[in-house]
TORSEZA-259739 format. One record per residue (C-alpha): x, y, z. Coordinates in nm, 2 decimals, decimal comma, padded with zeros to 4 digits. Last residue first. Layout:
BEGIN
       c1       c2       c3
        X        Y        Z
...
END
This chain:
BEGIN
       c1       c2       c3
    01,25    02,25   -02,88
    00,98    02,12   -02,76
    00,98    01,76   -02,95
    01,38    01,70   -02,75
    01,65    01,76   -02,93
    01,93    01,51   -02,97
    02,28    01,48   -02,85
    02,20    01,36   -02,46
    01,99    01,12   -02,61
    02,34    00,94   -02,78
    02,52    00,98   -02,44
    02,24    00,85   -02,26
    02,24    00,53   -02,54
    02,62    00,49   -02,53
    02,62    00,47   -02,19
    02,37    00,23   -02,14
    02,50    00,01   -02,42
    02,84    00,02   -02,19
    02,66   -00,04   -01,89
    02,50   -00,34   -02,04
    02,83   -00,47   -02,14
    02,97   -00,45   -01,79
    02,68   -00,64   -01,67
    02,73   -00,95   -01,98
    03,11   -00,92   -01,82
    03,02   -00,94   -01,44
    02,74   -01,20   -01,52
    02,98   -01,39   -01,77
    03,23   -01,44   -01,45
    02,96   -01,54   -01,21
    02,80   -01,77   -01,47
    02,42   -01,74   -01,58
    02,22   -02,04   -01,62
    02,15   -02,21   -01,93
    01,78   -02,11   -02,17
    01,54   -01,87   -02,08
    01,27   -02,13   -02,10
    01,36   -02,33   -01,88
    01,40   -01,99   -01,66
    00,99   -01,95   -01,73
    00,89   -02,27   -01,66
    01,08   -02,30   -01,31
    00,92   -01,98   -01,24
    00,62   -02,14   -01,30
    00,64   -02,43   -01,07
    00,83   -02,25   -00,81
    00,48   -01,99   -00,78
    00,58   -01,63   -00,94
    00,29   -01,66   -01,20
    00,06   -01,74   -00,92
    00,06   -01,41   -00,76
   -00,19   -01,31   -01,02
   -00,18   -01,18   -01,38
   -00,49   -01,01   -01,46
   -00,80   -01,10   -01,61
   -01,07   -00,81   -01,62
   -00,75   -00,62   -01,68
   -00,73   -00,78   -02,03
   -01,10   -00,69   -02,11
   -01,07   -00,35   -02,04
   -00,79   -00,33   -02,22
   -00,97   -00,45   -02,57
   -01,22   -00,20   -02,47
   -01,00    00,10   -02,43
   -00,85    00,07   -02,75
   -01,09    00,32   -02,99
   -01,23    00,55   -02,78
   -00,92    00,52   -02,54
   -00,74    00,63   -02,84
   -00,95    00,91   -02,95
   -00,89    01,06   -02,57
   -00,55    01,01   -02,62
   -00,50    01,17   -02,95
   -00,72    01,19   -03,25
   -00,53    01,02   -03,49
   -00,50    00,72   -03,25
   -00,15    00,58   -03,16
    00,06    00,92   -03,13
   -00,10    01,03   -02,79
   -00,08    00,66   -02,71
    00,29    00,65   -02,70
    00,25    01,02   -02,48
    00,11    00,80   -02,23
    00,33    00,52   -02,28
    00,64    00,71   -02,21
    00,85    00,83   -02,47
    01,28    00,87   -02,51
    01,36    00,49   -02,47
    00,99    00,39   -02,45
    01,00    00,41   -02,82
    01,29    00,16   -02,89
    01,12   -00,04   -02,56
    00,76   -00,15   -02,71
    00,95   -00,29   -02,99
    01,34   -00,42   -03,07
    01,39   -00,42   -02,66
    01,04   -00,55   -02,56
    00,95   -00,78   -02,82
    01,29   -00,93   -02,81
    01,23   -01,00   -02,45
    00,94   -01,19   -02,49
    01,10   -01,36   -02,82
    01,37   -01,49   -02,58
    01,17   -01,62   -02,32
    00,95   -01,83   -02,55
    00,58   -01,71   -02,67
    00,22   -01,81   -02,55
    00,33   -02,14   -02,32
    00,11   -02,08   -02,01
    00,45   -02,03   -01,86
    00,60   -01,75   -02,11
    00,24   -01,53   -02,10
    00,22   -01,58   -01,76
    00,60   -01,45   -01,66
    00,56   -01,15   -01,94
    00,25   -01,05   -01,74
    00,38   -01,02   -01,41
    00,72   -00,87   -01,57
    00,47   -00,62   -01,70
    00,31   -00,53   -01,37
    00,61   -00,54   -01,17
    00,76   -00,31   -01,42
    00,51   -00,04   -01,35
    00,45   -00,08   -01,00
    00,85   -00,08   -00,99
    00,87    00,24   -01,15
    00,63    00,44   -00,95
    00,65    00,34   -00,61
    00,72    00,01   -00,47
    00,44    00,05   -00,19
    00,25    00,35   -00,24
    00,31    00,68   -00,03
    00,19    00,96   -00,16
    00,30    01,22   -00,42
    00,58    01,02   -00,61
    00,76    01,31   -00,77
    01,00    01,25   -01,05
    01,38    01,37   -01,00
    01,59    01,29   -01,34
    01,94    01,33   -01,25
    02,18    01,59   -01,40
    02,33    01,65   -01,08
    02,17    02,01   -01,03
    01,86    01,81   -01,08
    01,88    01,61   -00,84
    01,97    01,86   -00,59
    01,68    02,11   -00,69
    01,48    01,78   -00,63
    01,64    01,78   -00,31
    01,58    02,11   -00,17
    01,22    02,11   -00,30
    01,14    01,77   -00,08
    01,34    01,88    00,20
    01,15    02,29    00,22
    00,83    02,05    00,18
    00,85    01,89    00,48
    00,90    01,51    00,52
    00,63    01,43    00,79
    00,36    01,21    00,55
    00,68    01,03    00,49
    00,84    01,21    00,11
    00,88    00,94   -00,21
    01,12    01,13   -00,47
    01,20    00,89   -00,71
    01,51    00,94   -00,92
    01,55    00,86   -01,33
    01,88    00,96   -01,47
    02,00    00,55   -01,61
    02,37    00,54   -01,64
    02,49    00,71   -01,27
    02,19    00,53   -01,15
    02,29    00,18   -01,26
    02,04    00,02   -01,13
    01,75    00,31   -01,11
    01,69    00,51   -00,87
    01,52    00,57   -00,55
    01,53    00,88   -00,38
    01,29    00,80   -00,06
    01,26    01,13    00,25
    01,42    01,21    00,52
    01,43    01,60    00,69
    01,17    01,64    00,86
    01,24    01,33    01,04
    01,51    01,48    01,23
    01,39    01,36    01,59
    01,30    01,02    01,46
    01,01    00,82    01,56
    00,86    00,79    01,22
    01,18    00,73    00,97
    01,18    00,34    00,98
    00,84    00,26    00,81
    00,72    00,63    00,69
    00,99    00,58    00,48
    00,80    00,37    00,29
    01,01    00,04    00,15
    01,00   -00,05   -00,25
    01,34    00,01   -00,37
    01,52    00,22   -00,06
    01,75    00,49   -00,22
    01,69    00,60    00,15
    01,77    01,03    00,15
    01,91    01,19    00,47
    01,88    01,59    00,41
    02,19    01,76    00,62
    02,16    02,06    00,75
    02,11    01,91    01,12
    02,41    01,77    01,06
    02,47    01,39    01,05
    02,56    01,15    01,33
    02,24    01,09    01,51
    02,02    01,15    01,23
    02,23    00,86    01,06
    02,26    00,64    01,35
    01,87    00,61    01,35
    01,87    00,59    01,00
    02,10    00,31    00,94
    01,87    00,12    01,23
    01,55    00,14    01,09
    01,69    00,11    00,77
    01,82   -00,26    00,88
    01,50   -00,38    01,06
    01,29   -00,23    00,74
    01,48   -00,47    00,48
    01,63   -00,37    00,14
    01,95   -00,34    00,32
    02,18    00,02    00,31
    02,18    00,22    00,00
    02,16    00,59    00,20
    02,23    00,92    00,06
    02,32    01,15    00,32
    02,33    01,52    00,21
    02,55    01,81    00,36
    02,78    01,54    00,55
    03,02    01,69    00,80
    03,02    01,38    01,02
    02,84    01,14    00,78
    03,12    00,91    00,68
    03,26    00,88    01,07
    02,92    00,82    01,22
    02,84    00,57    00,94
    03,18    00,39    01,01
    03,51    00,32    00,86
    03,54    00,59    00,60
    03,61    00,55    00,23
    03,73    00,89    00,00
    03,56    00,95   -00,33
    03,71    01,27   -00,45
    03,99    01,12   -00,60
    03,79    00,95   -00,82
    03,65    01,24   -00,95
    04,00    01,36   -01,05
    04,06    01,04   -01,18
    03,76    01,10   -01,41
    03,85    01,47   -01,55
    03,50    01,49   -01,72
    03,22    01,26   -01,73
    02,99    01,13   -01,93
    03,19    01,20   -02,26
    03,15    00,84   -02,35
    03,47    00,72   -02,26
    03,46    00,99   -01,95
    03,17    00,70   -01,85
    03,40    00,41   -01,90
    03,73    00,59   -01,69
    03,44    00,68   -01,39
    03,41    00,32   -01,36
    03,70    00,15   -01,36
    03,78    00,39   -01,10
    03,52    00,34   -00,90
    03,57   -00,04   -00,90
    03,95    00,01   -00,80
    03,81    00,20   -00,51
    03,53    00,01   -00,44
    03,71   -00,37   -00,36
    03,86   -00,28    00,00
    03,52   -00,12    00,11
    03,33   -00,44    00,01
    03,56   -00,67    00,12
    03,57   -00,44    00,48
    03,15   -00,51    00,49
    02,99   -00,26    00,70
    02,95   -00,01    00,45
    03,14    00,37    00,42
    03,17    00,65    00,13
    03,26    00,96    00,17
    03,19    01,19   -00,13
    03,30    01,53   -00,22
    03,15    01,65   -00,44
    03,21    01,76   -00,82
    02,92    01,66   -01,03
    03,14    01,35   -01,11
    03,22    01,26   -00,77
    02,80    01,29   -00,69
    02,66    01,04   -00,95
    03,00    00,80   -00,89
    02,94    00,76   -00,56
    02,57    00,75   -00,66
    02,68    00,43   -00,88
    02,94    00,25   -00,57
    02,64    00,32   -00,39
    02,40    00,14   -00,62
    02,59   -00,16   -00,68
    02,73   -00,23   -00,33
    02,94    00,02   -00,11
    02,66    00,08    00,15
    02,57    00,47    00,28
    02,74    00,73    00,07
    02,83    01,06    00,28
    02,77    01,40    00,00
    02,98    01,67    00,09
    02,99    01,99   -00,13
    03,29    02,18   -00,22
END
């Protein structure tokens, strides 16, 4: 059996804990808060039970069983084949994560940040095993939404990069390749550049929160769901894409003349924006409106999962 060591018990480990028990590792799992390690089990459990639900997931106390905590990075990563790290989104703390991680792990071992927006280039260059580290970030929740970004350092060799797409793969993730390093990568560049947009059309007073987000989820998103925008557009323009550039291009053109700036996150228009949005949040309605997204997001995979794709 595989070993996979799980590097922070928050969200997104607790998730790849899940990713990996289900594909049937073995998973240790280790952070350095004891709530956090006290809480995971009975959170992994709950889990595992709402993906076998939806047929994501066979023989989920099994799985569960196969998530085992450990007291220390050293300890977790021991006789680790992969590392898969969800530590801090700050460079001091991966810096440090990954220093005990080549340390500790086997030389076999590929160590992989699930870092959001951070180069590995920042906190991987002066290791001895830096060969083998590379970015695989997901999406929150990863074991509900597939998509993994591979982001190598200039050093990562190839034999790491092919070995853990193959991985991804083999999980019944979604590897993409980001082919150079770029700050946030591919899918936040791309949502960054929306929500930047969505925040100055709500502040300058163009459309309320809730209709933003309504034009999102009942419209550009119910095609997004199973096509990008680039094969959106392919359908757009009788022609294809290079009829609709012919035909759109200078409407866009005129829009990126005018972009969104770092203004739109300013405390004046943020305040705008969450006025607009309506009452604040609650801890206990968070956790429940959270658990009902996973549950859409599981019925949705589960639903894709049971359709052809245009190739076939």
């Amino acid at each position: 059996m595989p070993k996979v060591a799980v590097i922070g018990a928050g969200l997104i480990g607790r998730a790849w804990s899940m990713v990996f028990a289900r594909a049937g590792w073995s998973v240790t799992l280790t952070d350095t808060s004891a709530a956090a390690l006290a809480a995971a089990p009975a959170l992994l459990r709950a889990g595992l039970a709402d993906l076998a639900e939806h047929g994501l997931a066979a023989a989920s106390a099994a799985a569960a069983k196969r998530i085992a905590i450990r007291r220390s990075i050293a300890e977790a990563a021991a006789e680790a084949d992969f590392v898969q790290e969800c530590g801090p989104e700050t460079v001091a703390e991966k810096i440090a994560i990954f220093r005990a991680l080549d340390e500790a792990a086997p030389r076999r071992a590929i160590l992989a940040s699930s870092s959001s927006a951070i180069a590995a280039s920042k906190y991987t260059k002066s290791l001895k095993g830096r060969a083998r580290c590379l970015v695989a970030h997901p999406v929150n929740p990863p074991h509900l939404v597939p998509i993994v970004e591979l982001c190598p350092a200039p050093w990562t060799s190839r034999k790491t990069v092919d070995a853990a797409r193959r991985l991804y793969q083999r999980l019944g993730q979604v590897p993409i390749l980001v082919r150079r390093e770029v700050e946030g990568f591919i899918l936040n560049r791309l949502q960054g550049a929306l929500l930047a947009e969505a925040f100055r059309l709500i502040g300058a007073g163009y459309v309320s929160a809730a209709d933003l987000d309504r034009t999102i989820k009942d419209g550009l998103g119910l095609r997004w769901s199973f096509m990008g925008p680039i094969e959106t557009i392919e359908l757009n323009a009788p022609g294809g894409i290079a009829d609709y550039c012919v035909r759109y291009t200078g409407f866009y053109k005129r829009l990126q003349a005018d972009p969104a700036t770092p203004d739109v996150y300013a405390p004046a228009n943020t305040a705008r924006v969450i006025r607009s949005w309506g009452k604040p949040i609650g801890k206990a309605r968070h956790a429940a409106k959270s658990r009902w997204r996973d549950q859409r997001l599981a019925a949705l995979v589960a639903h894709k999962r049971g359709q052809k794709s245009f190739a076939s």
